[in-house]
C-alpha positions in Angstrom: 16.3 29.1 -11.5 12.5 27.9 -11.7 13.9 24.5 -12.4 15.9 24.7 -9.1 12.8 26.3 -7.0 10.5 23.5 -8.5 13.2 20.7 -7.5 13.5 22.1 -4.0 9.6 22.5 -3.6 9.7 18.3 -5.0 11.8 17.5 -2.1 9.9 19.2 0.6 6.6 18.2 -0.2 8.0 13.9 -0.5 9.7 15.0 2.6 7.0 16.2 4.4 4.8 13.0 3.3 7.6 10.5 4.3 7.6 12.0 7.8 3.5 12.2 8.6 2.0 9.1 9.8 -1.8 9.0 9.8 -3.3 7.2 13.2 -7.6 6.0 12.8 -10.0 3.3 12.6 -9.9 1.2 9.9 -14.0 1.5 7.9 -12.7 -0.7 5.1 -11.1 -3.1 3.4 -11.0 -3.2 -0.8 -9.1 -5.6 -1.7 -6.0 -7.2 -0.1 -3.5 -4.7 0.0 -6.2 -1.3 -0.1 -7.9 0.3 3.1 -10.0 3.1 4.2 -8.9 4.7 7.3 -10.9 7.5 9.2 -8.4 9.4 10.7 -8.7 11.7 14.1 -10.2 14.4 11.8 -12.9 12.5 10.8 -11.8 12.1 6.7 -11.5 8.6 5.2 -8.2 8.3 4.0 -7.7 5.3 0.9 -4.5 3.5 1.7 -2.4 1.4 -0.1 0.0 -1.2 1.6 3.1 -0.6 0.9 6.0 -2.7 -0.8 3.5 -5.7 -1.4 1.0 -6.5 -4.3 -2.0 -8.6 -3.5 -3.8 -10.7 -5.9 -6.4 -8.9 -8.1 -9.9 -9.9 -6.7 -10.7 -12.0 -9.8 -7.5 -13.8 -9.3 -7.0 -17.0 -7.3 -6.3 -15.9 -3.7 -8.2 -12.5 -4.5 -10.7 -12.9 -2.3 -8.4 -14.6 0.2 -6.3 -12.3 0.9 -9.0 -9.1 0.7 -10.5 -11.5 3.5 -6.9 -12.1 5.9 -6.2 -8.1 5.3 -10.3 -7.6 6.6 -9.7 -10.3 9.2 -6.4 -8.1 10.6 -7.5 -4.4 10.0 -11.4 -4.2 10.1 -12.5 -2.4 12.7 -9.4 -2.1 14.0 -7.1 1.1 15.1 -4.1 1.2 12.7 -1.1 4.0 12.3 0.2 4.4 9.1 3.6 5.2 8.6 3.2 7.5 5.3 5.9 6.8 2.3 4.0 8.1 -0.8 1.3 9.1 -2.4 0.7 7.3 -5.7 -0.8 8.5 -8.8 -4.6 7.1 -7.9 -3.8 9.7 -4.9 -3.9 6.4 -2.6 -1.7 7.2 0.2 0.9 4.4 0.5 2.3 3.2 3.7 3.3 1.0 6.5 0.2 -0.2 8.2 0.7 -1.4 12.2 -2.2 -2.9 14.4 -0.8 -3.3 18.2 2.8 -2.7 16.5 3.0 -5.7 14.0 3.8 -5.1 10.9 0.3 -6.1 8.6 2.1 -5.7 5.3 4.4 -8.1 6.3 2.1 -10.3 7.7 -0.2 -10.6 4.4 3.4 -11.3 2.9 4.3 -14.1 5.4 0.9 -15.6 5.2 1.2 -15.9 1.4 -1.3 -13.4 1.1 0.7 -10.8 -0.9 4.0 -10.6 -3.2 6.8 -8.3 -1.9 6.3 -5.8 -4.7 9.5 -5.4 -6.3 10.0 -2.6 -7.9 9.0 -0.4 -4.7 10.5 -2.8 -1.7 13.2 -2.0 0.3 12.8 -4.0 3.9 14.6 -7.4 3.3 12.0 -8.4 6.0 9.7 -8.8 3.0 11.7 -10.8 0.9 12.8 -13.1 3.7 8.8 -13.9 4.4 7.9 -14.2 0.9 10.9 -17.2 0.5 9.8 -18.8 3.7 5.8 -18.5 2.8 7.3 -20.1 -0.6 8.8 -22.6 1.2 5.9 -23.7 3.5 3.7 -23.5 0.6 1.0 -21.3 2.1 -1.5 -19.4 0.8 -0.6 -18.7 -3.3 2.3 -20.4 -3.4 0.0 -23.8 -3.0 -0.4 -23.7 -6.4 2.5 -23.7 -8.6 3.7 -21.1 -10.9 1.1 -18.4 -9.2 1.3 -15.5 -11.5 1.9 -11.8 -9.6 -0.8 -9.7 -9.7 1.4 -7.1 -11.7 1.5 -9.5 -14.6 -1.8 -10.0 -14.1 -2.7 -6.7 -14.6 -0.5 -6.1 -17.8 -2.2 -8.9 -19.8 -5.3 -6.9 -21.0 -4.0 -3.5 -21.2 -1.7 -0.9 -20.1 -2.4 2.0 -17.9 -1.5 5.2 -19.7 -1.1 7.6 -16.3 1.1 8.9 -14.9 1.9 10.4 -11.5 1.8 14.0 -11.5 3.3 16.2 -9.0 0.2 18.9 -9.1 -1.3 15.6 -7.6 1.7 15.6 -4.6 0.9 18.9 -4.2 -2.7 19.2 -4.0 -2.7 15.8 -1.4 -0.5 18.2 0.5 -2.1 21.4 0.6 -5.5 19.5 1.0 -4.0 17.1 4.1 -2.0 20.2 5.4 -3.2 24.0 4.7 -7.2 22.5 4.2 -8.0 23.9 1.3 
């Protein structure tokens, strides 16, 4: 039975993120897929761009891409269609300025990878073959290595994504406290 209730709560609380968009000004940029939205309540809210990895800042294209995302979000109102909340408590999400699509756009710029193992919009794979095929942005160099890989090759994260996290984003974003 507490296995069941637990399950149940699980559901609601990803339900309940997967439906909230987040609408503010964006007050920074990190990197190439991670911003900082203030949001109509006045809190900065860390996003992370959904089904796309950009390169790591010391990688080539790091600072490229950081400065395309900056060049497309800075300053700029943004909605955010919510999908997750990973375990750095990063909201993740769909970012639109003036209704295009900015994930894809780092993507079709050669800017970003689609990233794989969270991607489900063929849109994404369809601009990363055709910024392949022009050759823009990291795929002018050949055999560009993703910034996943990149990440693996010193060491390997040990955390994991906790649902007390989930659930304190939620109680925190919703019932403020």
């Amino acid at each position: 039975m507490r296995y069941a209730i637990i399950t149940l709560l699980s559901i609601l609380l990803v339900n309940t993120v997967n439906a909230e968009t987040i609408t503010g000004k964006v007050v920074g940029v990190s990197d190439g897929d991670t911003i900082t939205v203030l949001d109509s309540n006045k809190h900065q809210v860390k996003v992370r761009l959904a089904q796309i990895d950009a390169p790591e800042k010391k990688q080539d294209y790091g600072q490229a891409s950081k400065k395309a995302l900056s060049a497309a979000v800075f300053n700029k109102d943004v909605i955010v269609e919510v999908e997750a909340i990973d375990r750095y408590k990063r909201t993740v999400g769909k970012v639109l300025v003036d209704g295009i699509d900015v994930n894809l756009r780092q993507v079709s710029a050669g800017m970003a990878w689609v990233y794989r193992q969270y991607a489900k919009d063929q849109a994404y794979y369809t601009a990363e073959d055709t910024a392949k095929a022009a050759k823009v942005g990291l795929w002018s160099k050949p055999n560009p290595t993703p910034p996943w890989e990149y990440r693996h090759s010193g060491k390997k994260s040990s955390k994991k994504f906790k649902l007390t996290d989930m659930a304190t984003w939620v109680r925190q974003r919703f019932l403020h406290f």
